[in-house]
Backbone as numpy.savetxt, mean C-alpha at the origin, in Angstrom:
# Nx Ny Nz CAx CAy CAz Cx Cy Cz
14.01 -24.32 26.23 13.97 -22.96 25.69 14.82 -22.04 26.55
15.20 -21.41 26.04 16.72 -20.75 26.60 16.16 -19.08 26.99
15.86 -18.50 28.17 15.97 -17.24 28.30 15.95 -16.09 27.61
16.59 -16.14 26.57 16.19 -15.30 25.77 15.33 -15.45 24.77
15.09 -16.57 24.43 13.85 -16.89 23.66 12.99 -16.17 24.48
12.53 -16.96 26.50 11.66 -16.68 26.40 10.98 -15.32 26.79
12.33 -14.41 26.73 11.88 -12.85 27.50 11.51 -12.51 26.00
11.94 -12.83 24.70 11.47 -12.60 23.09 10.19 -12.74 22.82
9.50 -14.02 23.62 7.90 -14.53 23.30 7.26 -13.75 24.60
7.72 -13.23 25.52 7.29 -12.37 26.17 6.89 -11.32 25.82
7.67 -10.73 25.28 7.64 -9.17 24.37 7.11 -9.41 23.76
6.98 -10.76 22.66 6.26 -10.28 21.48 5.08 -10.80 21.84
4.39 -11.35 22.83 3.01 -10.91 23.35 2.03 -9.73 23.42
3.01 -8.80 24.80 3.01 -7.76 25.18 2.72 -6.81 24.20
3.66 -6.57 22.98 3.83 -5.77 21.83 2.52 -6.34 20.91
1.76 -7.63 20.69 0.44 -7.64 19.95 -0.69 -7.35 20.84
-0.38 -7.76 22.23 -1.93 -7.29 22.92 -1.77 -5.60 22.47
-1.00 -4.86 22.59 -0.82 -3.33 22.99 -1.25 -3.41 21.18
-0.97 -4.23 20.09 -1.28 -4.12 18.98 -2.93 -4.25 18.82
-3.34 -4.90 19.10 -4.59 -5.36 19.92 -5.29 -4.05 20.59
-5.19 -3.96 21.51 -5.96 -2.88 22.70 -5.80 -1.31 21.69
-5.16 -1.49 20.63 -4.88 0.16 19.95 -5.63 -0.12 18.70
-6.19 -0.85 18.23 -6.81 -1.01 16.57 -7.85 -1.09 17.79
-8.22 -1.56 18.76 -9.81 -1.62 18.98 -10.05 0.30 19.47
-9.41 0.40 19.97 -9.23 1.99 20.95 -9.41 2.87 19.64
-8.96 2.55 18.51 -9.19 3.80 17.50 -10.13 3.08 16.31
-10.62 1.91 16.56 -11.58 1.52 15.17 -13.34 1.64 15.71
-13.60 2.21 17.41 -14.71 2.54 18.04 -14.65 4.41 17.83
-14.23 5.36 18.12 -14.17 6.40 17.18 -14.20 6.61 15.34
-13.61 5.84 15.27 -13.74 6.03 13.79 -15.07 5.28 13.29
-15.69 4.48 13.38 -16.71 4.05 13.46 -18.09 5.10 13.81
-18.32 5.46 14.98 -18.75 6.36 15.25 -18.93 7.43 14.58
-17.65 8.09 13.98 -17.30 9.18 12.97 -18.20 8.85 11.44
-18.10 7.91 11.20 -18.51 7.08 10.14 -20.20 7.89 9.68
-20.60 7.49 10.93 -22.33 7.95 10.97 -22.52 8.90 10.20
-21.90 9.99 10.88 -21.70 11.58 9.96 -21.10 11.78 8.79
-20.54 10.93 8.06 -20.22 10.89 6.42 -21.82 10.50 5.93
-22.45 9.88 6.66 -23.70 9.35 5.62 -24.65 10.45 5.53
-24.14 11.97 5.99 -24.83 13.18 5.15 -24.25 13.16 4.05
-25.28 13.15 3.18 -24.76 13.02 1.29 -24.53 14.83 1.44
-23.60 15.34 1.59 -23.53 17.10 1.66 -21.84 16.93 1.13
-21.02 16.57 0.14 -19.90 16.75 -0.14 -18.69 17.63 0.42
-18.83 18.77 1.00 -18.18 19.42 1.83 -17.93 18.96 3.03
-19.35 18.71 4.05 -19.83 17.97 5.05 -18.65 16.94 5.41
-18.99 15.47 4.04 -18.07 14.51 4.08 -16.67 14.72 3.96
-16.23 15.95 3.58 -14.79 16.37 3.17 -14.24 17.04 4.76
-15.07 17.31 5.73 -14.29 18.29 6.91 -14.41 17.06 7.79
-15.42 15.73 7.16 -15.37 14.49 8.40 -14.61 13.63 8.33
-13.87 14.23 7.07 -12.79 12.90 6.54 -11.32 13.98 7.90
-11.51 14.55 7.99 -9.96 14.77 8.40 -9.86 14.34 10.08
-10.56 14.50 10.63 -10.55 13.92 11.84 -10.78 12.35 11.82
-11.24 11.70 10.85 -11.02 10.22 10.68 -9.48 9.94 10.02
-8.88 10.44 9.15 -7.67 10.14 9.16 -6.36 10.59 10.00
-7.08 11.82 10.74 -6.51 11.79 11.96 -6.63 10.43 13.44
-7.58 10.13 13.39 -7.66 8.90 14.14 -6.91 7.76 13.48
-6.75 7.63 12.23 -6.05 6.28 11.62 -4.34 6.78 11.47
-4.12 8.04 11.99 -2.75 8.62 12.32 -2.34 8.23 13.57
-3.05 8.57 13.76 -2.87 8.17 15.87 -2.33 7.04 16.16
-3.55 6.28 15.60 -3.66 4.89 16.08 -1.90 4.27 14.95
-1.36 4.11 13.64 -0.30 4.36 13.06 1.06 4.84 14.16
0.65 5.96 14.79 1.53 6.32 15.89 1.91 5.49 17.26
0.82 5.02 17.68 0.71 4.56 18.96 1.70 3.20 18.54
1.17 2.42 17.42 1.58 1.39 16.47 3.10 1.58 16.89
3.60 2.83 16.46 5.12 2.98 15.93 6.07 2.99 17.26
5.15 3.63 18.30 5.32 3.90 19.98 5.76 2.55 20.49
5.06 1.81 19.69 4.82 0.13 20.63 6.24 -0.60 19.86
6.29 -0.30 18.69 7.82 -0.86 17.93 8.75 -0.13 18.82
8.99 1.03 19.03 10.36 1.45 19.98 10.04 0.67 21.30
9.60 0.61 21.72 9.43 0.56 23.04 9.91 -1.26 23.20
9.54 -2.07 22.08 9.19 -3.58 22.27 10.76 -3.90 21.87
10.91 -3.08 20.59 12.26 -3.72 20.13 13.34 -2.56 19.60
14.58 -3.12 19.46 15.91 -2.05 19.20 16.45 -2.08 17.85
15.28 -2.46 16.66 15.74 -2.08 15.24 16.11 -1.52 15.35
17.39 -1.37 14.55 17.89 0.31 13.70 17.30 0.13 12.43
16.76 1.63 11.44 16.50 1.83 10.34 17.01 2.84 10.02
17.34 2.22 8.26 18.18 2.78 7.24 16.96 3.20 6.41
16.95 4.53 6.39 15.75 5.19 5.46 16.32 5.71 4.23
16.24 6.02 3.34 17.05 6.81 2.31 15.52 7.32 1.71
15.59 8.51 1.41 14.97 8.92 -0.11 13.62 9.83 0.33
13.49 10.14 1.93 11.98 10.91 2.19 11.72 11.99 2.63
13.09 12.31 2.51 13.37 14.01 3.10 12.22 14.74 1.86
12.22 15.07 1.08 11.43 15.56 0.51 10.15 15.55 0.24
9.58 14.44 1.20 7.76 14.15 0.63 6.85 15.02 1.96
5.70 15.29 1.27 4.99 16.34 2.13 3.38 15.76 2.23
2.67 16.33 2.89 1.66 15.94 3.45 0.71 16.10 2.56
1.11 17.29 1.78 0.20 18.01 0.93 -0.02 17.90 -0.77
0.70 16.64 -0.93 1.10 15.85 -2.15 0.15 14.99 -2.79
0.21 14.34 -3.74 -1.03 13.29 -4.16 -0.39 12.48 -4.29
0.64 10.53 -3.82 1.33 9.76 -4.40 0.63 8.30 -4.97
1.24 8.06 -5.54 0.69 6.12 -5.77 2.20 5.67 -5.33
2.13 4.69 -4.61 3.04 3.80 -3.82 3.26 2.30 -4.26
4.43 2.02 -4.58 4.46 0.57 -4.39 5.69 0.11 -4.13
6.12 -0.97 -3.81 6.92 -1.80 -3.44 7.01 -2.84 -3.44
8.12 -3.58 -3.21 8.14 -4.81 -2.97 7.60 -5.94 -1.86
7.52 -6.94 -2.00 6.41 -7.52 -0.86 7.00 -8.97 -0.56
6.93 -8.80 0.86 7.64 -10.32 1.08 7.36 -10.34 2.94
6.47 -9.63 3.22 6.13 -10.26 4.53 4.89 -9.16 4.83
4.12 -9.74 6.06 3.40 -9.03 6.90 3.88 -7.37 7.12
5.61 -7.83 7.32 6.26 -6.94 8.10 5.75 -5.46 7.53
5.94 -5.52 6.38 6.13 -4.73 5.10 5.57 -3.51 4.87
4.26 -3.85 5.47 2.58 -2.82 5.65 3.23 -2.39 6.88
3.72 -2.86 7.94 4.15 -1.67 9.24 5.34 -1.15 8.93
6.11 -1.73 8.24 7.31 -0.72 7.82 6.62 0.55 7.20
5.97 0.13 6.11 5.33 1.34 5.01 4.82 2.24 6.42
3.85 1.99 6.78 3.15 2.83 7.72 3.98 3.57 8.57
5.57 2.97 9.08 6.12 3.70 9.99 7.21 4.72 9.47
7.32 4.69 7.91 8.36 5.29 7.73 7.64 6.70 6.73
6.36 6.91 6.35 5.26 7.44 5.59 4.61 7.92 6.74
4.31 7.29 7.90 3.20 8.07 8.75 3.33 9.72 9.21
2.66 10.33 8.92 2.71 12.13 9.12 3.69 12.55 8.54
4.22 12.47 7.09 5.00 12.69 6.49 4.59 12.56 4.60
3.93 11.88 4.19 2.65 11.39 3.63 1.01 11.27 3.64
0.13 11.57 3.11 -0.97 11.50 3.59 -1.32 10.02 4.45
-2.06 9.66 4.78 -2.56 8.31 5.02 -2.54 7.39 4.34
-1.76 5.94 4.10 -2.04 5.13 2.84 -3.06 4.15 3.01
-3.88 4.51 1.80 -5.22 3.75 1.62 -4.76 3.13 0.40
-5.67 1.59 0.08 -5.31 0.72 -0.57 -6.51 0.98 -1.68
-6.73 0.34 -2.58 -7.99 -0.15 -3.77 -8.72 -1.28 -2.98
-9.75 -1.77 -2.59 -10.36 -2.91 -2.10 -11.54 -3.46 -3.01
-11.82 -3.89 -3.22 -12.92 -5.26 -4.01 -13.92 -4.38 -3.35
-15.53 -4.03 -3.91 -16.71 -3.86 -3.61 -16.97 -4.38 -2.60
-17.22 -6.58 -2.45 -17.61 -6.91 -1.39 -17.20 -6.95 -0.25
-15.90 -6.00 0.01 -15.37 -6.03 1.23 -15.90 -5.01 1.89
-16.68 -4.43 1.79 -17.71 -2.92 2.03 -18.30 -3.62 3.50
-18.74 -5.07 2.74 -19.43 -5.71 4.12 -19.13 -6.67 4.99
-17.49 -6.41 5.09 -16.69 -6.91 6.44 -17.14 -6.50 7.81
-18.01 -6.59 8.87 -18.03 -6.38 10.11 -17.25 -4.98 10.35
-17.89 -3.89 10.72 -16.74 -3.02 11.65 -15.52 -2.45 10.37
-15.03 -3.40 10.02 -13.36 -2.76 8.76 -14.08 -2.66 7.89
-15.20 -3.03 7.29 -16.03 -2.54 5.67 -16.28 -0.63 6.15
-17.13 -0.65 6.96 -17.54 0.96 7.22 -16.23 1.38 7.91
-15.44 0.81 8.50 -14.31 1.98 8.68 -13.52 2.26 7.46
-13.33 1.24 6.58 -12.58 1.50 5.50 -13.38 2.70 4.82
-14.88 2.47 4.06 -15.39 3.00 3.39 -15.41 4.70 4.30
-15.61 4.65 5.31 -15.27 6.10 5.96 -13.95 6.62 5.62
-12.61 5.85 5.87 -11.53 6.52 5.78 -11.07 6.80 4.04
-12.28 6.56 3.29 -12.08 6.64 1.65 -10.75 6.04 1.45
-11.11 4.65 1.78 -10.60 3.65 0.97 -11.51 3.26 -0.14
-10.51 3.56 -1.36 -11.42 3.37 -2.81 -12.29 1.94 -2.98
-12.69 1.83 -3.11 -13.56 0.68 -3.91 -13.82 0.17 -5.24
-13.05 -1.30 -5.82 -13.07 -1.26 -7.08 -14.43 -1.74 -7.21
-14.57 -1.47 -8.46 -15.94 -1.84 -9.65 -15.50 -2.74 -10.48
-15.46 -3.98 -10.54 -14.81 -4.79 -11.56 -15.51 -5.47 -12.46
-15.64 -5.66 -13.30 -16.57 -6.96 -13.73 -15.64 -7.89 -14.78
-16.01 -8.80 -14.49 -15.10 -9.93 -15.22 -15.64 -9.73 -16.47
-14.00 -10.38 -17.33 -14.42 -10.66 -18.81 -15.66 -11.74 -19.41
-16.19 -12.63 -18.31 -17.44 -12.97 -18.52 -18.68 -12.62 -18.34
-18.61 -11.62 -17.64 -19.85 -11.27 -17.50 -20.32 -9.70 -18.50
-19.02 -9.23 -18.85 -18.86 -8.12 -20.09 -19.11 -8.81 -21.41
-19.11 -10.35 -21.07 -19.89 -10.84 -22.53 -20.97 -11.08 -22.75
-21.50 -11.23 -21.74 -23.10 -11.44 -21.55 -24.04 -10.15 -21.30
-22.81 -8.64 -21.29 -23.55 -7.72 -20.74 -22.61 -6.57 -21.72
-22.68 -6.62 -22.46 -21.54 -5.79 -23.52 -22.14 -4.30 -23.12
-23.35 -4.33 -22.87 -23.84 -2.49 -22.70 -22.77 -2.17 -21.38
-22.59 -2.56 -20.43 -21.73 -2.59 -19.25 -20.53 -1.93 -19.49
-19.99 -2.20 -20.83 -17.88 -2.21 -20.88 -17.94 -1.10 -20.26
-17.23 -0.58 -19.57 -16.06 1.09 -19.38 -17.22 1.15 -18.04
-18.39 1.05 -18.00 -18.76 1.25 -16.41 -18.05 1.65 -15.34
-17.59 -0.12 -15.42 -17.36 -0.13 -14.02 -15.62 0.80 -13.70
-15.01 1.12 -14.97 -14.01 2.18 -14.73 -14.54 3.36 -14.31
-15.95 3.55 -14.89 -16.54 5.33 -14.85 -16.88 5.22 -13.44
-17.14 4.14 -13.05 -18.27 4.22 -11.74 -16.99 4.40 -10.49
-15.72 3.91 -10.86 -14.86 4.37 -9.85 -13.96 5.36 -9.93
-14.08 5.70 -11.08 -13.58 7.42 -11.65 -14.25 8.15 -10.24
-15.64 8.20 -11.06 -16.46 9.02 -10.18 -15.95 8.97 -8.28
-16.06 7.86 -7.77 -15.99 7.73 -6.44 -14.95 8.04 -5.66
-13.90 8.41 -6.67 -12.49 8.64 -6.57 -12.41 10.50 -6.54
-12.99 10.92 -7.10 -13.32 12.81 -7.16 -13.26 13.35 -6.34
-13.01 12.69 -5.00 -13.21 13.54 -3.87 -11.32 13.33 -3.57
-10.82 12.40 -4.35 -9.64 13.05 -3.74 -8.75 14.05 -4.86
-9.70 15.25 -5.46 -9.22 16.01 -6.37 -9.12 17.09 -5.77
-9.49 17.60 -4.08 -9.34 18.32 -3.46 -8.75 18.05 -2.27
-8.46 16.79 -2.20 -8.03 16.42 -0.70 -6.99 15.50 -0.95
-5.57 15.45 -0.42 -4.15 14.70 -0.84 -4.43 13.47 -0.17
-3.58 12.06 -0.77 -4.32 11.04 -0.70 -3.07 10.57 -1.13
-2.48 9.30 -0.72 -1.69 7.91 -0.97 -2.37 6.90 -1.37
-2.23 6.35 -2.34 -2.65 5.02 -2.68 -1.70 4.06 -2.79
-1.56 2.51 -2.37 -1.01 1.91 -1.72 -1.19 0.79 -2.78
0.30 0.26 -4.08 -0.33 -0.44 -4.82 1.01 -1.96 -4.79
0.63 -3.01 -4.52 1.69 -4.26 -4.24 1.74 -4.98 -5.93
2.83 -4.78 -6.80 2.46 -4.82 -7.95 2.64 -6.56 -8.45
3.72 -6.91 -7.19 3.45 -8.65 -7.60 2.19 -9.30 -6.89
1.75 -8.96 -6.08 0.29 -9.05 -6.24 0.15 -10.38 -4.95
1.02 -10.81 -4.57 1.25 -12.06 -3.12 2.81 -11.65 -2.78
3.17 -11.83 -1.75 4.40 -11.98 -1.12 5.31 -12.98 -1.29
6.53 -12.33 -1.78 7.71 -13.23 -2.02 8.08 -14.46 -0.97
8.12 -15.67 -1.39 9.49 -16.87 -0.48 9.98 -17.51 -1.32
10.90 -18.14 -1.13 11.60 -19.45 -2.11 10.97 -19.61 -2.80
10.03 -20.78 -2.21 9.29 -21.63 -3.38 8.84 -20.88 -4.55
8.30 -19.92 -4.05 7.81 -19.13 -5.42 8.44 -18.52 -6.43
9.56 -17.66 -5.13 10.53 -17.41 -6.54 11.55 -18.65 -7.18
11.27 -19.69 -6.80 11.91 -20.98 -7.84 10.57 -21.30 -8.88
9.46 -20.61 -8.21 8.11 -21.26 -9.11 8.31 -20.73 -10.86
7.94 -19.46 -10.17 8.24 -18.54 -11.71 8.90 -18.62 -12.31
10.09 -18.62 -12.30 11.33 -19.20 -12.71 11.79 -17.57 -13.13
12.02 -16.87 -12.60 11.72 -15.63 -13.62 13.10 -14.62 -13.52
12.97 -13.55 -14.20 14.11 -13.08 -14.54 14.97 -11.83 -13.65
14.46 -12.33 -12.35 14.52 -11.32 -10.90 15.17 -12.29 -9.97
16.44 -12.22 -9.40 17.33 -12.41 -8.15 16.35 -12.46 -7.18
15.66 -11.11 -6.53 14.89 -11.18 -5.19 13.62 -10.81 -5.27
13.17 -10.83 -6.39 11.61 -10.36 -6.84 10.88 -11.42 -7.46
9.23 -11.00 -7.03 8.35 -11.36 -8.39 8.25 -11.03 -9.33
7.46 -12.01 -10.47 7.44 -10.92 -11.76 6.35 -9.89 -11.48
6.19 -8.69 -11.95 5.26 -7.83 -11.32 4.16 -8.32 -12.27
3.02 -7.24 -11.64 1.60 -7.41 -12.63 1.13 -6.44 -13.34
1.34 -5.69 -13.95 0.88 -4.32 -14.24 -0.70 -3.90 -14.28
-1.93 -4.80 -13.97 -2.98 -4.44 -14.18 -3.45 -3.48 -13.07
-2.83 -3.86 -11.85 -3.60 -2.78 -10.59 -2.78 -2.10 -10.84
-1.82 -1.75 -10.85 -1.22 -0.27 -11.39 -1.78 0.17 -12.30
-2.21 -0.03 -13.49 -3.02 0.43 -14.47 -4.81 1.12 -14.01
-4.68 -0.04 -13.44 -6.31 0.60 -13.04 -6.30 1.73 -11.78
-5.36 1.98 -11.18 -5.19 2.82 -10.60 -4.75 4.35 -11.04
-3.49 3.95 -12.09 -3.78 5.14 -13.21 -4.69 5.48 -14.01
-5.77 4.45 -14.33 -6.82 4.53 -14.96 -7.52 5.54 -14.15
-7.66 5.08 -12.96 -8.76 5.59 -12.30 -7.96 7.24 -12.03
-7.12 7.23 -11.39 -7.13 8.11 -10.76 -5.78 8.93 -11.22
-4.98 9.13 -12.48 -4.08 9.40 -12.88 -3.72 10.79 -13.29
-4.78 11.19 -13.58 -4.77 12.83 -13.47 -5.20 13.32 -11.77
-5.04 12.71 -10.63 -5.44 13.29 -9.61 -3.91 13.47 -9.13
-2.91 11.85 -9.45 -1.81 11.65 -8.36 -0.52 12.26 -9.05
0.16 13.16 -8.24 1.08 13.61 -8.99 2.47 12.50 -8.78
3.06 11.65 -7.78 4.19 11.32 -7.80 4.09 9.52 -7.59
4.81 9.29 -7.95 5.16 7.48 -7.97 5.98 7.39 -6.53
5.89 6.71 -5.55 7.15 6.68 -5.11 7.19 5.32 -4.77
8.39 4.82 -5.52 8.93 3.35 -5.72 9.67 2.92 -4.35
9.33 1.92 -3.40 9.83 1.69 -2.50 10.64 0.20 -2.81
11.54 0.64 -1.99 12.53 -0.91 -1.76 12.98 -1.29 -0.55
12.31 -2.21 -0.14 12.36 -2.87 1.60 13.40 -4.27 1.27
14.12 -4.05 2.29 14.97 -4.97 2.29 15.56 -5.36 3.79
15.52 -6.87 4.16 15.99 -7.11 5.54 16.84 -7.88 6.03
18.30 -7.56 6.19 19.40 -7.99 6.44 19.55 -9.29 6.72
18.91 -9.79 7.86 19.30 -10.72 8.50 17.82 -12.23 7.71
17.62 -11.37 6.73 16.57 -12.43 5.87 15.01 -12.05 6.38
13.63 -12.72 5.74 12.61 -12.15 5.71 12.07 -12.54 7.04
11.32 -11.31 7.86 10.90 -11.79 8.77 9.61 -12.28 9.05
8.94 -12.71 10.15 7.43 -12.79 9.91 6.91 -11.90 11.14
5.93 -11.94 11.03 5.07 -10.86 11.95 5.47 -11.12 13.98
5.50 -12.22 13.81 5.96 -12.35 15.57 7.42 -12.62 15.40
7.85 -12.67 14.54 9.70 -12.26 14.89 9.44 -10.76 14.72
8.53 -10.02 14.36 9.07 -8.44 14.48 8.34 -7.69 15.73
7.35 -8.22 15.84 6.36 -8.47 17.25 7.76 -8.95 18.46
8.55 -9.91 18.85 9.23 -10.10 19.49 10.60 -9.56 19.90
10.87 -8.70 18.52 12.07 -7.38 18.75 13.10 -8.65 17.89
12.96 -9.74 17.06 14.06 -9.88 16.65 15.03 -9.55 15.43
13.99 -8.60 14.84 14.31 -7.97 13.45 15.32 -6.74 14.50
17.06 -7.03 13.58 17.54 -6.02 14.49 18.14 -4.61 13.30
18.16 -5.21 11.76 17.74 -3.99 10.99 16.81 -4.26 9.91
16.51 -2.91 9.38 15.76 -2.96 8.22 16.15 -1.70 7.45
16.19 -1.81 6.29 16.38 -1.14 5.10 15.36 -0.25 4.16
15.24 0.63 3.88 14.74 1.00 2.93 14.99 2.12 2.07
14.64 1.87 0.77 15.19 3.46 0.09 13.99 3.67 -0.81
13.89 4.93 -1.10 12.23 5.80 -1.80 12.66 6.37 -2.72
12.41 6.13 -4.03 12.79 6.59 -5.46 11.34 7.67 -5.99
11.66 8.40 -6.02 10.28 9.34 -6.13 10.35 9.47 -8.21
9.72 8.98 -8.42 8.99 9.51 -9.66 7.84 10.07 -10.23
7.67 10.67 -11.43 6.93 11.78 -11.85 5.70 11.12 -12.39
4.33 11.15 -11.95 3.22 10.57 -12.70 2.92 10.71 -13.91
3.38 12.63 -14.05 3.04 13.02 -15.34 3.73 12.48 -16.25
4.79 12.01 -15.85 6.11 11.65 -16.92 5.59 10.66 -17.31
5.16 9.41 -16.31 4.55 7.98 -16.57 3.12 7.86 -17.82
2.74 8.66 -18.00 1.25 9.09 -17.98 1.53 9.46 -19.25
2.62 10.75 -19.68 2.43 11.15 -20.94 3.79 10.32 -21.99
4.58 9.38 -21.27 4.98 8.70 -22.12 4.47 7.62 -23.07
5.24 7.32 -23.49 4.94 6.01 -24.22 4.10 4.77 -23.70
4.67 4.31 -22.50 4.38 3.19 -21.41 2.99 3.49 -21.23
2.46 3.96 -21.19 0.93 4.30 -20.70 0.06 4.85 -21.23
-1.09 4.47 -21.84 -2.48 4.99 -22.43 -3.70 4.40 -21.39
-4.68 5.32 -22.00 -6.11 5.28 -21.13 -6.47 4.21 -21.60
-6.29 4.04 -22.74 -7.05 2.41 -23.61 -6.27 1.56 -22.99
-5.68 1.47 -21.92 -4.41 -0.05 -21.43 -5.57 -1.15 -22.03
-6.67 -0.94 -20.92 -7.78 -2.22 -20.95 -8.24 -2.97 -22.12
-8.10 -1.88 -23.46 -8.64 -2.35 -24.64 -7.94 -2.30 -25.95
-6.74 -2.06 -25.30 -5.50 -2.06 -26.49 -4.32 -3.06 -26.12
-4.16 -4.20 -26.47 -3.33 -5.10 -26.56 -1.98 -5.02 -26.34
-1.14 -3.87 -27.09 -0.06 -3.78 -27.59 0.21 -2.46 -26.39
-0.85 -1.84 -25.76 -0.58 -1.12 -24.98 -0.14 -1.43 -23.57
-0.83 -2.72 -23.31 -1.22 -3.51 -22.11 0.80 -4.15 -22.22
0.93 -4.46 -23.18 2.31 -4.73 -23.11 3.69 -4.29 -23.25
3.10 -2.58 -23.97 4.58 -1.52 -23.32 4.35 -1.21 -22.01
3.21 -0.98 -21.46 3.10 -1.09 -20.11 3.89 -1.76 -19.38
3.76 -3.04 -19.75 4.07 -4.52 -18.83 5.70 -4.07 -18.77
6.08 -3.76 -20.32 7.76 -4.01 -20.17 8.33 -2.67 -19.64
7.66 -1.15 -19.35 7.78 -0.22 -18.42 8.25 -0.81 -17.08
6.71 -1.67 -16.80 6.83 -1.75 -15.31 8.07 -3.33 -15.05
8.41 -3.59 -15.70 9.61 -5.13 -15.81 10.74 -4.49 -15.77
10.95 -3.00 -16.50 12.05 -2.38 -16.20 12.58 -1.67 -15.15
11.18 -1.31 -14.45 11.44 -0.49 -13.38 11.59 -1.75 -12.00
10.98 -3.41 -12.13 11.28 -4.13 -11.00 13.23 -4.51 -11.56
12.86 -4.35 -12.60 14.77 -5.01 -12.85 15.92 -3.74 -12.37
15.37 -2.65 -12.33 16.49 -1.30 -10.81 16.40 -1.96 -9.80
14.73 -2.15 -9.61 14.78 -2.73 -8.23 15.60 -3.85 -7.52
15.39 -4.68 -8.41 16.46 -6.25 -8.10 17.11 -6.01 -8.22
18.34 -4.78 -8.99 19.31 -4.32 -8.91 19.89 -3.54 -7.53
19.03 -2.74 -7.02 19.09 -1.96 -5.77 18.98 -3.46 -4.48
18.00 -4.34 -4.80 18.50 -4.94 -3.78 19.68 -5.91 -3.57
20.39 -6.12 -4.91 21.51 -6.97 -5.25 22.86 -5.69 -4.70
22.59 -4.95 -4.38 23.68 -3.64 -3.83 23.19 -3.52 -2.46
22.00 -3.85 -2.25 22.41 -3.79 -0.30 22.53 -5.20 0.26
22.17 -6.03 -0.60 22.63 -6.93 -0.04 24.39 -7.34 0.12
24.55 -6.88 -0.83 26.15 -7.18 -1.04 26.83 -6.14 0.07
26.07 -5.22 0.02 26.69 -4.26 1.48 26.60 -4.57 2.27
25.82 -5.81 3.14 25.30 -5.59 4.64 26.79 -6.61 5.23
């Protein structure tokens, strides 16, 4: 092993313990903080939320502190001069590594609200990340399968109402939601699996986007379509941990919710209208086919 490898596996030690010693340093405050949301007083929970997403800022920061410091990326940002703190967005992008979630976080952090994801109910009772999530109002879906809506037909639209509702609190307070629309992370194999009609993409999914406009579509005012892209090919978490990612790319296409919402592409019935579920689909197929377009133009640039 040659020297520079090993001053690389050096660093990228160094750079996960410090990754390490900073998620524990800010997930024992926020925790703590936690206690005091469980006054059912709605205001109460609304002045305890800001010093908890101030702690999940911090800790985001310290994060971003530890990337300069470990390694000498350069980044190509395009498209964020204009986004504000005080905004409502739904987010998505493309997905093809670990990396992807610390890019998002470093190029959005204090510039964007906080991005919180949709999570499954039973993840409520993960150790420690269930109550920090559920503190930092990370949403919680209500799902129920198409089998058990047959055995329980009084149920249908519930479990949408029941996360309508839980979602209300961000009708006063600005909020990112964080949505991955192919739904696993891109490699070869897969994109030879699908066989599908995208150069550097999956085929997308349109249902969590849907249920996210479902849920929460009159709250979020802007789309903003991200496109991550990495020169020297996809990295994994300890090549970016080790400083060997030496650029990264990205550009932010901001679109209009309302526009999405009152066009064609989108109705409240997605779930129970067939034909809706599939102008949807070919909305969102058109908007990954810019995308594979945008990345078929930086790639050809680099």
């Amino acid at each position: 092993m040659s020297i520079r490898n090993i001053t690389a596996h050096f660093v990228g030690a160094i750079s996960v313990i410090i990754y390490f010693i900073n998620t524990v340093f800010w997930v024992i405050p926020i925790v703590l903080l936690s206690f005091l949301k469980l006054i059912p007083i709605m205001t109460w929970q609304k002045l305890v939320s800001y010093p908890l997403d101030g702690c999940a800022t911090a800790w985001i920061s310290i994060n971003n502190l530890n990337q300069r410091i470990t390694s000498n990326t350069q980044w190509n940002v395009e498209g964020i001069e204009t986004l504000t703190l005080n905004d409502w967005y739904l987010v998505t992008s493309n997905h093809q590594s670990w990396v992807d979630i610390l890019v998002l976080q470093r190029i959005f952090n204090r510039k964007i609200p906080f991005l919180k994801f949709f999570l499954k109910k039973e993840l409520i009772w993960v150790p420690f990340l269930g109550i920090a999530w559920w503190a930092l109002d990370f949403p919680f879906m209500s799902r129920y399968s198409k089998s058990f809506l047959a055995k329980n037909p009084h149920l249908k639209g519930k479990d949408m109402e029941s996360t309508r509702k839980a979602c209300e609190k961000f009708s006063t307070k600005p909020v990112s939601i964080m949505n991955f629309v192919e739904g696993t992370r891109l490699t070869e194999e897969k994109l030879k699996r699908v066989n599908g009609p995208y150069k550097h993409l999956l085929k997308p999914k349109a249902g969590g986007m849907a249920f996210v406009l479902s849920a929460m579509g009159n709250q979020l005012h802007k789309l903003l379509d991200v496109t991550i892209y990495y020169p020297e090919g996809i990295p994994t978490f300890w090549d970016f941990a080790c400083g060997r990612v030496k650029r990264i790319e990205v550009k932010v296409r901001i679109l209009s919710i309302e526009d999405i919402l009152n066009s064609d592409a989108f109705a409240m019935d997605y779930f129970d209208n067939p034909e809706q579920r599939a102008r949807f689909q070919r909305w969102l197929n058109q908007l990954w086919m810019e995308k594979d377009q945008t990345l078929s133009n930086m790639s050809s640039s680099k």
